[in-house]
N, C-alpha and C positions, 0 to 999 in steps of 0.2 A: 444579326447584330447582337453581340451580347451588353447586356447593361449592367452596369455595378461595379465595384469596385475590382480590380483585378485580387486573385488570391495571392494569399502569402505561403500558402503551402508547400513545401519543397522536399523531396522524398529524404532528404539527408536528416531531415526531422526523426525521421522514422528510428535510425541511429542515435541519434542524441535522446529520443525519449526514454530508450533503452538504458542508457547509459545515467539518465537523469535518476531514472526508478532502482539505479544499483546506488544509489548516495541516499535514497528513502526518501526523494522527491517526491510531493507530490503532482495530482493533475492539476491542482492549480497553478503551483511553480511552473510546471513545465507550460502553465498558457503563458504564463508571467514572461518565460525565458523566450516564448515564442512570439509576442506580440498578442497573442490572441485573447479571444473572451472565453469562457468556460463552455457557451453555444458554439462556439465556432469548434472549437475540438472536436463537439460529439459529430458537426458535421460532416469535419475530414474525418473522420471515421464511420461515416456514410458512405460519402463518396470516393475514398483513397482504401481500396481493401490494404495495402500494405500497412496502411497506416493503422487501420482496425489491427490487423496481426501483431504490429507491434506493440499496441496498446495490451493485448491479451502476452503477448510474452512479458512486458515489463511489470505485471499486476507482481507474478511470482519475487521479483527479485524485490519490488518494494517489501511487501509482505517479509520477506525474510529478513530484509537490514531489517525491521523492526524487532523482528521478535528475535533476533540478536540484541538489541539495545535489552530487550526487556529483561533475556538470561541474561545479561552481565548485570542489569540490576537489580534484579533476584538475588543476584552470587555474591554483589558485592558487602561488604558492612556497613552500607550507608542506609537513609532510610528509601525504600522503592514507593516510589510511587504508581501502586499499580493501578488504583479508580483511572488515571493521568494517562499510562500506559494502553488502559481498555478502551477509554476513549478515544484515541489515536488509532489501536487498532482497527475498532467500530469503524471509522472515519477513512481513514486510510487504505484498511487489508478490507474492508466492505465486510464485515464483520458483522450481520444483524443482530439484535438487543437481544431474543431471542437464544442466538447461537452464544455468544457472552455469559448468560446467565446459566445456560445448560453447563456450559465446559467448565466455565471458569468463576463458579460462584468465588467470593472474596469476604471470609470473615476476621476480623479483628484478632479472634485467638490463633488464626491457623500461624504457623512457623514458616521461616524463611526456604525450609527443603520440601515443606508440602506443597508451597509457590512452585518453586524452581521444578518439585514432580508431575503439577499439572500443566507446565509452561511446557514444559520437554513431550507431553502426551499430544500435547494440541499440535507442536511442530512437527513432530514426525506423522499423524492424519494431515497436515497442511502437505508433507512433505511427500507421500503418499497419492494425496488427491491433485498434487500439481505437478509430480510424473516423476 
């Protein structure tokens, strides 16, 4: 006899997380869009291998709408907020503090194309390391 509540889990999830991580969803939205707690996620991705795969393919497509937002705010004439953008990515692209500081130190004088040149260096090793 099992006890507990029944799950909410439904493989069609698997699809929509995919699909959520291509708008730069994140995993909380998608517990949000699912019903779920932030625990119960990592659980169906214990127990649901599809649902872990999906989780591991939608990482890449988040990760890139970002650092698309970022090159176009690099590119653009407005002001970028990159502190704003790094912490997004930190959060987001799982980005440790560490990897941040190595790549993409951020000084006051640097220029709009020395951005946009270390933005374009990081995308293509993300680009690279995620196939």
């Amino acid at each position: 006899m099992t006890i507990g509540r029944p799950t909410k889990y439904q493989k069609k999830y698997c699809k929509r997380l995919i699909e959520l991580a291509k708008e730069g969803r994140t995993i909380e939205e998608s517990c949000a869009e699912f019903g779920i707690s932030h625990d119960c996620y990592y659980k169906w991705k214990r127990r649901h291998p599809e649902f872990d795969d999906a989780d591991r393919e939608a990482l890449p497509h988040r990760v890139a709408y970002w650092i698309r937002i970022g090159r176009s705010g690099i590119a653009s004439k407005g002001k970028f907020r990159e502190k704003t953008w790094q912490f997004l990515m930190m959060n987001i692209a799982r980005w440790g503090q560490r990897q941040i500081h190595d790549e993409m130190p951020v000084h006051e004088e640097e220029t709009v194309d020395q951005l946009r040149d270390k933005l374009m260096e990081i995308a293509k090793r993300a680009k690279k390391t995620n196939g």
